[in-house]
C-alpha positions as CSV (number, residue, x, y, z in Angstrom):
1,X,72.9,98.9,137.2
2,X,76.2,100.8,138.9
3,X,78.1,103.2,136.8
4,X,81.2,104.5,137.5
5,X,82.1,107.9,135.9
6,X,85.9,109.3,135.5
7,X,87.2,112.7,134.8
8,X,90.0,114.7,136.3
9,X,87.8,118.1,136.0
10,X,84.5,116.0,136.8
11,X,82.8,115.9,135.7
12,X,83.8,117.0,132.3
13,X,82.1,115.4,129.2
14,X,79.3,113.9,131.5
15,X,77.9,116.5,132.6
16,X,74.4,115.9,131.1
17,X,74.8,112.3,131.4
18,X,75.7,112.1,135.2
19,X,72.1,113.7,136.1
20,X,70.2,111.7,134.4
21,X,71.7,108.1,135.4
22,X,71.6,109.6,138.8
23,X,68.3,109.9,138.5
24,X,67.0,106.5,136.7
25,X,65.5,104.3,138.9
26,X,67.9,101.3,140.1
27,X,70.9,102.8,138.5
28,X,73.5,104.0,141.5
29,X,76.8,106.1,140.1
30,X,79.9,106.7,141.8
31,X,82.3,109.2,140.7
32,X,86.2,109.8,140.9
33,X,87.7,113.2,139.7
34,X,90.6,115.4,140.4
35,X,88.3,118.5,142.2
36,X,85.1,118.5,144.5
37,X,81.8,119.1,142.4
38,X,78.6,119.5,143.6
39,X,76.7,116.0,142.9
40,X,73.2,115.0,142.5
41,X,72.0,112.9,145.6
42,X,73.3,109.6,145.8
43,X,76.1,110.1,144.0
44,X,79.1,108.8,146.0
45,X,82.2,111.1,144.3
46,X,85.9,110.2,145.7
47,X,88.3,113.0,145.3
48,X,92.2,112.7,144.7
49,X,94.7,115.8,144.8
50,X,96.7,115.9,141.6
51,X,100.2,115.1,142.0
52,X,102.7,117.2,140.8
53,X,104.2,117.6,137.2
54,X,107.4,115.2,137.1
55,X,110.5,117.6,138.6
56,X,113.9,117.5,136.1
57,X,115.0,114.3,137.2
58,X,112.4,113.2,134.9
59,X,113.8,113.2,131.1
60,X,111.1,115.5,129.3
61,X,110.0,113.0,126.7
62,X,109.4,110.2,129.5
63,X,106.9,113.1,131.6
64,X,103.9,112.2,129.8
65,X,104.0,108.9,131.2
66,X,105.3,109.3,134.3
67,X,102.7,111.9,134.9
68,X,100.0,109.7,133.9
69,X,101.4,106.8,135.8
70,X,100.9,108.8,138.8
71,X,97.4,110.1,138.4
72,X,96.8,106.5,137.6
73,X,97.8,105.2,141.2
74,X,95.8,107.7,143.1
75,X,92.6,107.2,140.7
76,X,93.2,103.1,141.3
77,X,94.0,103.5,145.0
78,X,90.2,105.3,144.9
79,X,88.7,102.6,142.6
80,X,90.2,99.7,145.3
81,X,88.4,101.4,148.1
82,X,85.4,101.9,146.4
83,X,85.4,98.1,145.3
84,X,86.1,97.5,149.0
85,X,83.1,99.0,149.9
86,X,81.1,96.7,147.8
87,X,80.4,99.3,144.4
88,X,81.6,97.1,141.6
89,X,80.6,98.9,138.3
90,X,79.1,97.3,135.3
91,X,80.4,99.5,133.2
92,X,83.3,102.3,133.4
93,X,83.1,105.4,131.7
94,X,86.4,107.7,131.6
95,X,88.5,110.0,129.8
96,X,91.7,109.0,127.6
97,X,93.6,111.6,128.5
98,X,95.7,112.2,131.9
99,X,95.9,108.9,132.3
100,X,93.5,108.1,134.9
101,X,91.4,105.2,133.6
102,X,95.1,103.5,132.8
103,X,94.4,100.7,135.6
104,X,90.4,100.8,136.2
105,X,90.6,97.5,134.4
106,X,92.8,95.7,136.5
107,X,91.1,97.0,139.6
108,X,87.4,96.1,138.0
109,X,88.5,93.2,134.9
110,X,84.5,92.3,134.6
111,X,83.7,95.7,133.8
112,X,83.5,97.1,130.4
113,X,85.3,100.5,129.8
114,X,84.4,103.4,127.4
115,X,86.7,106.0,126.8
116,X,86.0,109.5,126.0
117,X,88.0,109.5,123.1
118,X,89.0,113.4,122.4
119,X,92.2,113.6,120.7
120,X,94.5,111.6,119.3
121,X,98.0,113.2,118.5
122,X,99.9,112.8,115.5
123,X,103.0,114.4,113.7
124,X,101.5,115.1,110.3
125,X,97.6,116.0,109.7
126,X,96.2,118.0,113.0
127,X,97.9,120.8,115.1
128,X,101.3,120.0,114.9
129,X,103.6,121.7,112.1
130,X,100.0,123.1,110.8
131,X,101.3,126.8,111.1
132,X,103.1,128.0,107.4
133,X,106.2,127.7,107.5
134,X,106.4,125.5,110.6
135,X,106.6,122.5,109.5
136,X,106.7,119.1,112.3
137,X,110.4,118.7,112.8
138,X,112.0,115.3,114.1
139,X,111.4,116.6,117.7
140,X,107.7,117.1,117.3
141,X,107.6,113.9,116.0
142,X,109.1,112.6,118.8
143,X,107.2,114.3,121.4
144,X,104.1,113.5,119.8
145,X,104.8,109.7,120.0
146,X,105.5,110.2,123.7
147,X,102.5,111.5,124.6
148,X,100.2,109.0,122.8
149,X,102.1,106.3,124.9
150,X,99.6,106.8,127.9
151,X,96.9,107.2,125.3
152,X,97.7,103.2,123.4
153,X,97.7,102.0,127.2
154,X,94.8,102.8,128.1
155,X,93.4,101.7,124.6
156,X,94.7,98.5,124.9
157,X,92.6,98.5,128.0
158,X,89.4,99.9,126.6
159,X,86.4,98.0,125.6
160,X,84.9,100.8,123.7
161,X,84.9,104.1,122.9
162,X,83.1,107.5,122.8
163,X,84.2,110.6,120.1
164,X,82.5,113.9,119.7
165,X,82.8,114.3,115.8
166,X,83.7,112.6,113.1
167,X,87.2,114.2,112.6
168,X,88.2,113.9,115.8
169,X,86.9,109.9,115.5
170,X,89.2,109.5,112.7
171,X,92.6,110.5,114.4
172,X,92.9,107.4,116.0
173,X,94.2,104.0,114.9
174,X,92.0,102.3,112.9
175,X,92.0,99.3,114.9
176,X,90.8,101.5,117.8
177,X,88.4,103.4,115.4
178,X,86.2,100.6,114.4
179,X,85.0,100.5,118.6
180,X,84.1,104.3,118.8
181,X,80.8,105.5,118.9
182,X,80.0,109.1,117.5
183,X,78.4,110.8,120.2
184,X,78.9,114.6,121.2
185,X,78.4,115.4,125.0
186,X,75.0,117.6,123.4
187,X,74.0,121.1,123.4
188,X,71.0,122.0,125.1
189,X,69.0,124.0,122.6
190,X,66.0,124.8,124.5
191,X,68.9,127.0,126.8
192,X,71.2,128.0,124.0
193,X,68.5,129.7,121.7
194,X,67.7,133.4,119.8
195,X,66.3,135.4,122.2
196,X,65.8,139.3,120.1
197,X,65.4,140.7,123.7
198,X,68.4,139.7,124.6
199,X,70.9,142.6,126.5
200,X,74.8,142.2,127.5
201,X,75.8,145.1,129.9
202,X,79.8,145.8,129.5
203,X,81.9,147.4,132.5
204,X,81.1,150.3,130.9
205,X,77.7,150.9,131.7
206,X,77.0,150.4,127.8
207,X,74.0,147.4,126.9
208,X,74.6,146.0,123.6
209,X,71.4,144.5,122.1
210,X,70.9,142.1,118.8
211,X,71.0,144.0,116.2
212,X,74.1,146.3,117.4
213,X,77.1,145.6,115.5
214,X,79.0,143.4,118.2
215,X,81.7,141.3,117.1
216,X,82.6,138.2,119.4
217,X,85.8,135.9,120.6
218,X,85.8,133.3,122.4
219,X,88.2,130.8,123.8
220,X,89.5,129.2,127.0
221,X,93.1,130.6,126.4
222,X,94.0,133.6,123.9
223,X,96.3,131.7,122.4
224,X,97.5,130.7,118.6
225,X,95.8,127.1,118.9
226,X,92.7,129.2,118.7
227,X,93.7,131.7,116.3
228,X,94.0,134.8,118.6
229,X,96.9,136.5,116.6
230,X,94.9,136.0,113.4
231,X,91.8,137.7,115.2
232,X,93.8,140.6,116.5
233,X,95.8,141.3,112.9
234,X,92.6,141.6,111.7
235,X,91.0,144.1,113.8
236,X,92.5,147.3,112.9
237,X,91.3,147.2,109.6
238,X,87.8,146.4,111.0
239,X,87.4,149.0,113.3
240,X,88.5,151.2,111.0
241,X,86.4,150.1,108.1
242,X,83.3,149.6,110.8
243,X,83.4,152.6,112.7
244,X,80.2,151.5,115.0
245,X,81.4,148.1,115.7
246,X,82.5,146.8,118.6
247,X,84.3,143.8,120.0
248,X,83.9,141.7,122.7
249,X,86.8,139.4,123.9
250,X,86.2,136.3,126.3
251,X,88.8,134.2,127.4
252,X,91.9,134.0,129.7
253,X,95.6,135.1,128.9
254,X,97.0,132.0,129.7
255,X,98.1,129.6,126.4
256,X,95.9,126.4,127.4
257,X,97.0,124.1,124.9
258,X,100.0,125.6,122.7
259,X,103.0,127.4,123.8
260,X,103.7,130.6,125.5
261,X,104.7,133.7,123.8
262,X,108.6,134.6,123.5
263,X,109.1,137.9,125.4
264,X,105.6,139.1,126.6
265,X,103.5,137.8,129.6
266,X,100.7,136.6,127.3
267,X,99.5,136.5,123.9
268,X,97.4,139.6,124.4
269,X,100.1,141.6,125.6
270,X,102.2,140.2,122.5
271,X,99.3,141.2,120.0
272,X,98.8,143.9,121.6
273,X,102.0,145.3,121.2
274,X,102.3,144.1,117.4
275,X,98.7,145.9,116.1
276,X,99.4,148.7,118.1
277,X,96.9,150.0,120.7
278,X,93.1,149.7,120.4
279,X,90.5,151.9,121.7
280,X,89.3,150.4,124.9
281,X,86.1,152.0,124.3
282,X,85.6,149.6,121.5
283,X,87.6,146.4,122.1
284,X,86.3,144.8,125.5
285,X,88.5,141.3,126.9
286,X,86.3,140.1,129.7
287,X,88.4,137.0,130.7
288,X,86.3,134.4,131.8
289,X,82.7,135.2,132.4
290,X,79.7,132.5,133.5
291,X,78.2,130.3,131.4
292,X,74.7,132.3,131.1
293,X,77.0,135.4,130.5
294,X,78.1,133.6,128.0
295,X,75.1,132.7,126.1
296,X,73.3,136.3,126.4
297,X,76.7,137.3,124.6
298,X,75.9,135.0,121.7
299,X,72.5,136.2,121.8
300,X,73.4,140.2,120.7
301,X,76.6,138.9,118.5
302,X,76.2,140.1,114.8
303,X,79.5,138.0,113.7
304,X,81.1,135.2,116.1
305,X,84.7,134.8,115.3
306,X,85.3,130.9,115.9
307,X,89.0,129.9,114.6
308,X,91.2,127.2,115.4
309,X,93.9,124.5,114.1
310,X,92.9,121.4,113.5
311,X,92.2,120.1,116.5
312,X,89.5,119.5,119.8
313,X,86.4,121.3,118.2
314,X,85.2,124.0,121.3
315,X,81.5,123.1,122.4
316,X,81.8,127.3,122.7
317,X,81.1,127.4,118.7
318,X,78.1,124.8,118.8
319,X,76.2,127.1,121.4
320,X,77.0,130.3,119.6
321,X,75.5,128.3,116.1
322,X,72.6,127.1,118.5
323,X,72.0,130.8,120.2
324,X,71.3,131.8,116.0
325,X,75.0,133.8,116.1
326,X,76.5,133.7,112.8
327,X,79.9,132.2,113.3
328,X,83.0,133.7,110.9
329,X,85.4,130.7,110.9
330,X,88.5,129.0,109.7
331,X,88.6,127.1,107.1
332,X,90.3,123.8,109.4
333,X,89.0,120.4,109.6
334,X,87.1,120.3,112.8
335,X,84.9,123.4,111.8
336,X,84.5,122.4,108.2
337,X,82.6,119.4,109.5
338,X,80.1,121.4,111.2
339,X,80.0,125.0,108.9
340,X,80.2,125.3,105.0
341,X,80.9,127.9,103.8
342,X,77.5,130.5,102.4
343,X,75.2,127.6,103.8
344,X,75.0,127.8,107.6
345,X,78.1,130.3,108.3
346,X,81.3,131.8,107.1
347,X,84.5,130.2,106.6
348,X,87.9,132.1,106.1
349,X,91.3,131.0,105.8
350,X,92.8,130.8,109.6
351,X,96.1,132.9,109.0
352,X,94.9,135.3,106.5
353,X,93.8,138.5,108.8
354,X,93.1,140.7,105.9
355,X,90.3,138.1,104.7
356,X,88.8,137.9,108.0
357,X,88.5,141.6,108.3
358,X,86.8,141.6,104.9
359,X,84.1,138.8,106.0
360,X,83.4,140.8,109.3
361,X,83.0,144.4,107.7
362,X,80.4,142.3,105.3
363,X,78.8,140.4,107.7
364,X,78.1,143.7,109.8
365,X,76.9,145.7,106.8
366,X,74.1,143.8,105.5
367,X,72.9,141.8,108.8
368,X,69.6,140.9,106.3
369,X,71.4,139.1,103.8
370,X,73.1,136.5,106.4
371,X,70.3,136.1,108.3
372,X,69.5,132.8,106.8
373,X,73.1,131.4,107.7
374,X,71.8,131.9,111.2
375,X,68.9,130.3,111.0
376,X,70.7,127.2,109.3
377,X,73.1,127.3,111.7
378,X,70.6,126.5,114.8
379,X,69.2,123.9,112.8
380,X,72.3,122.3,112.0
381,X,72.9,122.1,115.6
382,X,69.3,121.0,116.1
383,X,69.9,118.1,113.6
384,X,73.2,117.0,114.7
385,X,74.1,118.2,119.0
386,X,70.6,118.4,120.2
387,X,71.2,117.3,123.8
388,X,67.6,115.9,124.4
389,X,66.7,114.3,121.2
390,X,70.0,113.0,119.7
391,X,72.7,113.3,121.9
392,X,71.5,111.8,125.3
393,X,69.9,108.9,124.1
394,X,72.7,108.0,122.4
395,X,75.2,108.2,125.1
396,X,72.7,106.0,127.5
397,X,71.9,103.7,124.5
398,X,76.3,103.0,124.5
399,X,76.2,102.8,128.1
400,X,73.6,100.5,128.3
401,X,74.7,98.0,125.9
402,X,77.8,98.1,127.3
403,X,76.6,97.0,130.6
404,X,74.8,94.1,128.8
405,X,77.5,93.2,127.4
406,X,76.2,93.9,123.4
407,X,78.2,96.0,120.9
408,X,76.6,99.7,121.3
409,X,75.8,101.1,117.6
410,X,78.8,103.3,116.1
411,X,76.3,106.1,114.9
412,X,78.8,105.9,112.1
């Protein structure tokens, strides 16, 4: 069997998947992605440069598309020579967005394709207009259509299709829906797992341990999409009301998926200068740190703070649940489907700063009392993301039926 995986950021969602196809006997994969990645052997990975964002002779509603259009061509250009060269996949696997599987079928028509289906944008429902008293204006709605034009292409294209949860599943047409298979990418849970000897070293010099009263952020932007102002308005009263806490931030400054801030550099710097200052002896932003980091983090949190509109659920939160943190989140869609409230975590609304201070000063006074959230929470992750035993096997159970040309299972 030949497999051909696509991903700008390869390789993205198949990260777990790629190594073990590469590694079946008589399955060969090829690869095409927008950056160099170290590959398992005999993995044959074609690399395009990503072309620029469209320049202002480009109307901004048509840039979605003429954006995607472009990374579209170079991904096709790398899919002729690969055909060319005698790899002709029985089944594609890519990702909806960017607009890079947009011609795969004309370049391969006898293969099936399965998209990654993430996110499906709409004007009422999910992120947009979501904020109080910002509600989806004309222009939103507008905007939004544009940049599900790229996405109905490459649907129209599609043979099936892949979504992490159920929530994010039902965002897209329901003549789409009825072809997606429920599938998360996994969590490995014999790496993300309790550890009580677990240590985190800050700049510092100081080790935080489990049992310390460490209070966690994470996100690949601070940024409203992930509820960073919410998390900073609550922290004064916090600190104040928790006078051994302290709070770890992990993330970059730059706004990955909503808008910048008006008048400041970055949302830090905007909260920052709205909450007034914090004692830097007690509030730690990190940035970005590795993965492991990452995990030994989890491991010596007392209260994770996961928050976030409704939109792409962070595979950040599954591995703190996994790692037995207990996760303080908002009470939005894509975390209601994986956290209720009392039973395997703690849910708050996402604007409301003066609740989410409350649940924290709890949750770090009586550590006992939620212990069994935590232990839910692993197990809920154990039930549901477990790479090994539920994920995996699905993912190569799609792929497979796909190549034999069967309808894969929904896992509805």
């Amino acid at each position: 069997m030949r497999v051909l995986l696509v991903h700008p950021n390869f390789p993205g969602q198949y990260a777990h998947v790629l190594p073990f196809l590469a590694a079946r006997p008589g399955t060969r994969v090829a690869g095409i992605g927008a950056r160099a990645f170290p590959v398992p052997d005999g993995v044959d990975l074609r690399v395009y440069d990503p072309p620029p964002p469209p320049g202002e002779e480009v109307p901004p509603r048509a840039r979605p598309a003429q954006a995607a259009l472009a990374r579209a061509e170079r991904v096709a250009r790398l899919a002729i020579d690969l055909r060319r060269g005698g790899f002709v996949p029985d089944v594609v696997l890519g990702h909806i967005g960017w607009g890079d599987t947009l011609f795969l079928k004309d370049v391969f028509p006898q293969a099936p394709l399965l998209l990654y289906a993430e996110f499906f944008y709409s004007a009422t429902g999910a992120d947009v207009g979501h904020e109080p008293g910002k509600p989806a204006t004309l222009q939103d709605a507008v905007r939004v259509r544009t940049m599900n034009m790229p996405l109905l292409s490459a649907m129209g294209g599609a043979d099936w299709g892949a979504a992490p949860t159920r929530w994010q599943r039902d965002r897209f047409p329901e003549w789409f829906r009825s072809r997606i298979s429920l599938m998360h990418e996994g969590v490995d849970t014999e790496v993300c797992r309790p550890d009580p000897e677990a240590r985190f070293a800050l700049s510092d010099g100081t080790v935080l341990r489990p049992g310390d009263e460490v209070v966690t952020y994470v996100a690949r932007g601070l940024e409203p999409y992930r509820g960073f102002p919410t998390f900073m308005r609550a922290l004064p009263a916090l600190l104040e009301a928790r006078p051994g806490a302290r709070v770890v931030i992990v993330g970059a400054d730059g706004a990955s998926y909503g808008r910048p801030p008006e008048g400041a550099a970055s949302w830090r710097e905007a909260m920052l200068a709205e909450v007034g200052p914090l004692d830097p002896a007690r509030v730690h932003f990190l940035g970005r740190i590795p993965h492991p980091a990452l995990h030994a983090l989890f491991r010596v949190s007392a209260a994770h703070v996961y928050l976030t509109v409704p939109f792409v659920l962070s595979w950040s939160v599954l591995e703190a649940m996994a790692c037995g943190a207990l996760v303080v989140g908002s009470a939005t869609p894509p975390v209601q489907e994986v956290i209720e409230d009392g039973v395997n975590g703690l849910l708050t609304d996402l604007y409301d700063a003066p609740a989410l201070a409350r649940r924290l000063a709890e949750a770090l006074a009586d550590p006992a009392r939620h212990a069994p959230l935590r232990e839910a929470a692993r197990r809920t992750v154990e039930k549901r993301f477990d790479l090994k035993r539920v994920c995996l096997p699905r993912q190569v159970a799609v792929i497979d039926a796909l190549a034999a040309r069967k309808r894969p299972l929904t896992y509805a």
